[in-house]
C-alpha positions in Angstrom: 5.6 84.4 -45.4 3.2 81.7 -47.0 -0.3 81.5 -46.8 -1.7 78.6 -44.5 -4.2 78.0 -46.2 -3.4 77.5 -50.0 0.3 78.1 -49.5 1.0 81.1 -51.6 4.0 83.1 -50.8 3.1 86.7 -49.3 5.8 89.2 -50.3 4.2 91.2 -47.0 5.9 90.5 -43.9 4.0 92.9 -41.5 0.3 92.4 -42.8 -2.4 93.9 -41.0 -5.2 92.2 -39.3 -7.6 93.6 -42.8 -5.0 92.3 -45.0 -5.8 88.6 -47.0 -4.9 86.3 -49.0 -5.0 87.4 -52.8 -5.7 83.9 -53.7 -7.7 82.2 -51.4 -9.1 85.3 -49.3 -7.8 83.9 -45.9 -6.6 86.4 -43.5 -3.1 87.1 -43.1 -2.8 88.4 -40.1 -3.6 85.3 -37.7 -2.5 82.5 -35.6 -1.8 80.0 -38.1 0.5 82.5 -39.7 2.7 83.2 -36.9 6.4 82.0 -35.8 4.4 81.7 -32.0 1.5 79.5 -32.9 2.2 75.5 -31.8 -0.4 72.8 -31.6 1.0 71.4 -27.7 1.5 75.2 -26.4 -0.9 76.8 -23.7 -3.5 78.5 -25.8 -1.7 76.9 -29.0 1.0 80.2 -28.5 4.4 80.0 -27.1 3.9 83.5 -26.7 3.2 83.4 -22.9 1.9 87.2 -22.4 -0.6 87.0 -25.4 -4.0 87.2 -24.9 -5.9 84.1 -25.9 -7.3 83.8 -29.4 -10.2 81.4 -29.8 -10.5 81.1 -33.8 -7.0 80.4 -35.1 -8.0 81.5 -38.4 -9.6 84.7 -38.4 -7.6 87.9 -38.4 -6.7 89.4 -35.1 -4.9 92.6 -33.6 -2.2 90.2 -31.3 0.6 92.3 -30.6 3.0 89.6 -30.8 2.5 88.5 -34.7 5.7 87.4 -36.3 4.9 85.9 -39.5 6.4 82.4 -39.9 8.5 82.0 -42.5 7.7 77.8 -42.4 5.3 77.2 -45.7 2.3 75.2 -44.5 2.1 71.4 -45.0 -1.2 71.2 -46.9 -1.7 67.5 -47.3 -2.4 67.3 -43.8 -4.9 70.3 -43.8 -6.7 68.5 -46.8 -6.7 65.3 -44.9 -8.6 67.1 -42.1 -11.1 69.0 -43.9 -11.5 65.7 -45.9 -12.1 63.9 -42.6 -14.8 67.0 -41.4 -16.5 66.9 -44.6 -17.5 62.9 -44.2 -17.9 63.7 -40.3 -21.0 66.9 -41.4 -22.3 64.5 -44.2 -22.4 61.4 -41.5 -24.7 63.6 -39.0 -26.3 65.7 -41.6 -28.7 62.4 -42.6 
């Protein structure tokens, strides 16, 4: 599995929901890690039984994890928190 938020490749493919990132200290064991998670889904899972989990990037205890094995595309998250940062430093005058 890869990180989704610097990319690094995990050699762990069951982490736990206390398990992060040796790099960038993300958690492991979240949404934006798993084979389920999709942007147009209900509750952004494909997982229909899961429960709803509101912050996509903090560790959880969802019985339906899979890790994803896709490595993250992180020109696009830069673009985003590029495009937040001028957003907080627009209202922050």
């Amino acid at each position: 599995m890869y990180c989704f938020k610097c990319g690094r490749e995990i050699d762990d493919n069951r982490p736990t929901s206390k398990d992060i990132c040796p790099d960038c200290r993300a958690y492991l064991h979240c949404c934006f890690n798993c084979r389920f998670y999709d942007v147009k889904a209900p509750n952004q899972c494909r997982e229909r039984v899961a429960v709803p989990v509101k912050e996509k990037d903090m560790a959880n205890v969802c019985l339906y994890f899979e890790p994803t094995k896709v490595k993250p595309d992180l020109r696009e998250k830069k673009r985003m928190d590029d495009a937040r940062k001028k957003l907080d430093d627009l209202f922050r005058k």
